[in-house]
N, C-alpha and C positions, 0 to 999 in steps of 0.2 A: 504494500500500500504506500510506503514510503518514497517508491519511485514513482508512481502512479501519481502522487501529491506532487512530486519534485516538477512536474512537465506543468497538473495545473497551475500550480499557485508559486507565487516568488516564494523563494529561499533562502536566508539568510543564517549562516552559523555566528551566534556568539563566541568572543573570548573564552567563556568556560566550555565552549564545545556546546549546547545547548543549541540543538535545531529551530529554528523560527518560520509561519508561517505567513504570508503576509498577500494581499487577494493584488488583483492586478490592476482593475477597473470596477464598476458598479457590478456588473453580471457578475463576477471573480469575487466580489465580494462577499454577494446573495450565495456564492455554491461556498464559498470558505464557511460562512455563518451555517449553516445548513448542517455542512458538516461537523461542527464542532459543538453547536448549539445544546447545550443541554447537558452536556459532559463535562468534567472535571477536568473544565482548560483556563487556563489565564489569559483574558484579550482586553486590546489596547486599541483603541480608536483616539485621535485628535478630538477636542472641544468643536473644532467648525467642522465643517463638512466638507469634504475631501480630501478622504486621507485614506490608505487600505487597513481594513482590516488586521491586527497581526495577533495569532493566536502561537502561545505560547504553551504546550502542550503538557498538561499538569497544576497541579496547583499551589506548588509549595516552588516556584522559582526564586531566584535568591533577589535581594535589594536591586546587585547590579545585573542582574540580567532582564529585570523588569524597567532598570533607567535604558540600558543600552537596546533592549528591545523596541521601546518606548522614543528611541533616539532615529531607530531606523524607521518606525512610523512616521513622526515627524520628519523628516527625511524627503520621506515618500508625500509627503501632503501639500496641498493646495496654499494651506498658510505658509509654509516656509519656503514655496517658489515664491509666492506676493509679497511677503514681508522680511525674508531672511533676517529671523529676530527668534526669539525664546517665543515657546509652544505649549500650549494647553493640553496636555493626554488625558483622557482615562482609562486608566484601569478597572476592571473588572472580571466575574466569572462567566464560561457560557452561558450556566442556570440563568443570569440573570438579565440576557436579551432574548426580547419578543418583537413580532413581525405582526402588524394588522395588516386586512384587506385592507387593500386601498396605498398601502404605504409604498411609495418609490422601488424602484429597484435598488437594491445596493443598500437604502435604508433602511437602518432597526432602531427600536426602542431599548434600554436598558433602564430596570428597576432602581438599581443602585451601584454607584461608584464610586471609587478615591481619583481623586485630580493630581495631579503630579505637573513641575511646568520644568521643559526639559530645555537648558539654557542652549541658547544661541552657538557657545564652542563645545556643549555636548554632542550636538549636531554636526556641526564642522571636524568634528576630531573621527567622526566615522567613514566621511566621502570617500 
């Protein structure tokens, strides 16, 4: 399955080795969410919208694997091409994103999260 994963979704290995999942676009988004939804995974979405998806698979990852995960989402996001400046993430569990009819492609709902703001050379120090 891991290769099967590798072809859909971006890939990103942490410094501690820790595999990263991260969606491509809106549709990539919807199938990474799908996938992970509901399971005992750690995911990271930017505060605004346009950012991938990045599921961190497990729930006990460490402090830094959750900044440097959280670095390559920002990264990857809409805010940090417009503004190349410090970045709003949240974190969170799959349990706790939901999808209504009606809602966007690419977009979810989450219950509840920790905000995390991932500075400007945290971002830089990954490209």
């Amino acid at each position: 399955m891991a290769d099967e994963r590798k072809m859909k979704f971006r890939e990103e290995i942490l410094k501690s080795g820790t595999r990263i999942s991260l969606g491509r676009n809106a549709e990539n988004n919807d199938e990474l969410m799908k996938e992970f939804k509901g399971e005992g995974n750690t995911v990271i979405h930017t505060e605004k919208p346009g950012s991938p998806f990045c599921v961190i698979e497990g729930l006990s990852p460490t402090k830094k694997d959750i900044r440097e995960a959280a670095a390559f989402c920002a990264l990857r996001s809409q805010d940090w091409r417009d503004n190349k400046s410090d970045v709003l993430v949240h974190v969170f569990t799959g349990k706790e994103v939901y999808k209504r009819k009606g809602m966007k492609t690419g977009m979810f709902g989450v219950r509840r999260f920790t905000e995390i703001k991932i500075k400007k050379r945290e971002i830089e120090k990954i490209k």
